[in-house]
N, C-alpha and C positions, 0 to 999 in steps of 0.2 A: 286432619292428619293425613289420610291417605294423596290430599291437594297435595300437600306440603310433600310427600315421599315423592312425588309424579315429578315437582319442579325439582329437587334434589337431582332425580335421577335423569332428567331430562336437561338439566346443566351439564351435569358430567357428562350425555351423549354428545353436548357441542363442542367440551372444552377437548375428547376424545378427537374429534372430528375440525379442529382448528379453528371451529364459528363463537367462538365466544366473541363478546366485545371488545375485549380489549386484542384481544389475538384479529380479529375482524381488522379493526382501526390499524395495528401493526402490518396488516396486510396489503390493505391499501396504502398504507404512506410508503411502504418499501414500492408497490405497483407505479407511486407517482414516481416517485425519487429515480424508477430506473425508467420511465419514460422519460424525463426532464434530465437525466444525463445522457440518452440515446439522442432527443435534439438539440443537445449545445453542444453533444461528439459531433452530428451534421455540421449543424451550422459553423463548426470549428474549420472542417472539413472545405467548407463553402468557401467561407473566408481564406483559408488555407490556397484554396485553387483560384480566388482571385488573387494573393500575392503574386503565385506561381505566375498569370497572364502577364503580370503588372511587370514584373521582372523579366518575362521572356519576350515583350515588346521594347522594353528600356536594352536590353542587350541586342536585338534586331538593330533599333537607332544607331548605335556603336557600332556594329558590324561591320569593318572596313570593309571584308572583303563584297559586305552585300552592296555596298554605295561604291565599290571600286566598280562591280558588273554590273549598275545603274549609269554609272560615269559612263563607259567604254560601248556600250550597248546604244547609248542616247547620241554618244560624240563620240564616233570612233576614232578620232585620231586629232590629238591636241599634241603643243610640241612637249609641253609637263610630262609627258605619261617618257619620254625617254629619258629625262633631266631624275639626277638624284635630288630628290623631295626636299625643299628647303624647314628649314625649323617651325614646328609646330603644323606641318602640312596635316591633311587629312582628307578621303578622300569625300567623307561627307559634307564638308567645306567647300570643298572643290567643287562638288552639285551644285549646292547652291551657286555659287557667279558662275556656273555654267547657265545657266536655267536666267542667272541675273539678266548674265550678256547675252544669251537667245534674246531674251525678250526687249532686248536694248536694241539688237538689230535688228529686230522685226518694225522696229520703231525708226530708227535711224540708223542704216546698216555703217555708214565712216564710225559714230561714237560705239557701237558693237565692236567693231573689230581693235578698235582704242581702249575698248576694255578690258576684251581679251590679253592686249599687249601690256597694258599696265599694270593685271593681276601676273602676269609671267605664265599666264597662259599659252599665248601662242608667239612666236617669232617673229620679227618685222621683218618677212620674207615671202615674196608672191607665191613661194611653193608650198610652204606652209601654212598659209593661207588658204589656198585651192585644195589642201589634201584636207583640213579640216572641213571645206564646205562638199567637199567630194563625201565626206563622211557621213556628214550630220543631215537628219531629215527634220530639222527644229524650224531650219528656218524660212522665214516668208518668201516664194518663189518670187511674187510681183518688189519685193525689195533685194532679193539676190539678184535680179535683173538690172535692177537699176547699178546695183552696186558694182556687177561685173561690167557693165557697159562704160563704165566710168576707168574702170579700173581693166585694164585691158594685157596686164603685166599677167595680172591672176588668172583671168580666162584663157592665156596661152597657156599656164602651167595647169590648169584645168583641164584644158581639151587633151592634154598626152596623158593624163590619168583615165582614160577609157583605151579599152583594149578591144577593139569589133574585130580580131582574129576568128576568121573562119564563117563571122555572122552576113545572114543575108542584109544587101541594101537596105531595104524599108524597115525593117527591127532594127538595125545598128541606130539606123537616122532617130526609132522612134526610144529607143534608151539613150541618146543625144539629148535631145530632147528631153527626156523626165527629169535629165541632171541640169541641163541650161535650157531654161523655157526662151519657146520662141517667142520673138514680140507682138503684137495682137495685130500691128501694120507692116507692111515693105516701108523696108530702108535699110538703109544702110548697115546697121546693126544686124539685121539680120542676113545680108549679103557676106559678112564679117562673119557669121556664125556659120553658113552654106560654104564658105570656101575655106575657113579653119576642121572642119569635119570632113570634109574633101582630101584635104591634104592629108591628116589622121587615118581616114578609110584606108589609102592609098599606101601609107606606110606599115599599116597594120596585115595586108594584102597584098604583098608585090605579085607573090604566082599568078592568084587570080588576075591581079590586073594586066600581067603579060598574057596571061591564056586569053582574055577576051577583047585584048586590044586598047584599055580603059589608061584614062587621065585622069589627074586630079579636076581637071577642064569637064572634062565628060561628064565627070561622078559629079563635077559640081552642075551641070544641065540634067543631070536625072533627077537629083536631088530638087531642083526647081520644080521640075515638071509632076515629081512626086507629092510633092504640096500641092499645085495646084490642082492637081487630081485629087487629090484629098479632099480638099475643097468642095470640087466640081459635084462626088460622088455622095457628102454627109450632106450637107449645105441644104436646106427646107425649102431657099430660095431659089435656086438651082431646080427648073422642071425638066428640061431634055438633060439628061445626064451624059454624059461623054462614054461612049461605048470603047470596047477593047480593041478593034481595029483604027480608031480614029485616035487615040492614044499610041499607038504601036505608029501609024504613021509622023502623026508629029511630030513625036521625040526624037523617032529617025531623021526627021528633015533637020534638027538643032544636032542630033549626032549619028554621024552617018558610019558610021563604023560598030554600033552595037548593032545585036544580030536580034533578029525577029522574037524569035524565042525566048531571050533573057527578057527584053520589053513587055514582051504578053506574061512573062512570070510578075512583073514588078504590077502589073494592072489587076492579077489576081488577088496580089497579096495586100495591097488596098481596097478593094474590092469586099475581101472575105475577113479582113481583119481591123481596118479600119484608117484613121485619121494618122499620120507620122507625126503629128504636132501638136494631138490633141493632150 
């Protein structure tokens, strides 16, 4: 009797207190059910924020204006970019056979530039030819050499797209240079390159060239003598190296009209800065 009062009363403290069984079990299924809606809320979320990625890379793709400053940045000047855009143009279209024809010219620069012309890329015109290669840093130096030495319409309208207003000698020559590489031998082509920049200096410079008495003859014997000092001063092979006096004199013997002074600047500036045609 008194067992039986104990369990009685000892029920009702748990059913008082939410621990019964069946109130138990209802407690935990509600515990599970809101955990397992808390991780399929995440993982909704998850999934959620991968569509979000998925869509904001698919709209990136699209992005004209992002492949227009892909285009323009890579190949700064095509003759397209003035022409109204023919049907169906796009400028992410337009990467690609840019990127095509880079890599067509780096291969065979005549079929490059014939593909350019055949996509309505660029002009069959030696000046828009040269403004594009004046642009772009895509393509093979050892095959834009080839190409300009062949082609000698384009490297004239090349060479008047640099502007050495105000620049010294030996940097104008060595930004000549980074834009048409010299040839790894004397010849001819390179004599072609020495007195097409000659002429260029000179016209870009009359003051100076009347203040110091200079030709395009002259500028073209400094120009020599500035490579070969180039040469004379990196070169491993090279052990007596040509000092700043014996420089100063030679050049004056080839031009006798430049002045001590400007000679010993031009011997420094190879000296402390390096190669003009490296």
């Amino acid at each position: 009797m008194g067992q039986g009062l104990w369990r009685v009363a000892r029920n009702q403290q748990l059913q008082h207190e939410g621990y019964s069984e069946q109130g138990y079990l209802s407690r935990e299924q509600s515990r599970r059910m809101a955990a397992s809606s808390i991780s399929n809320t995440s993982h909704r979320k998850q999934v959620q924020g991968g569509i979000d990625i998925y869509h904001l890379l698919k709209d990136l793709a699209n992005d004209e204006l992002l492949w227009q400053g892909l285009c323009k940045s890579t190949w700064g000047h095509c003759s397209i970019y003035n022409k109204n855009p023919p049907l169906g143009f796009s400028f992410r279209k337009l990467y690609m056979q840019l990127d095509e024809g880079s890599l067509t010219f780096n291969a065979n620069p005549e079929e490059g530039v014939n593909y350019f012309m055949s996509k309505g890329i660029l002009d069959d015109s030696p000046k828009e030819i040269a403004k594009f290669i004046f642009c772009t840093r895509t393509l093979n130096w050892k095959k834009l050499r080839i190409y300009l030495d062949e082609r000698r319409d384009v490297l004239d309208d090349l060479v008047t797209l640099h502007n050495f207003r105000n620049q010294f000698l030996p940097n104008a020559l060595r930004e000549f240079f980074r834009h048409i590489h010299a040839p790894e031998e004397r010849g001819e082509y390179l004599e072609t390159l020495i007195t097409k920049f000659s002429h260029r200096f000179c016209a870009c410079n009359p003051d100076l060239m009347r203040e110091l008495g200079l030709s395009p003859d002259a500028v073209y014997v400094l120009c020599y003598s500035l490579i070969l000092l180039s040469i004379d001063l990196t070169s491993p092979h090279v052990k007596n190296k040509m000092s700043k006096r014996e420089f100063i004199r030679n050049t004056r013997r080839a031009a006798q009209n430049i002045s001590e002074d400007f000679v010993g600047h031009l011997y420094d500036n190879i000296y402390l800065i390096g190669h003009v045609a490296a």
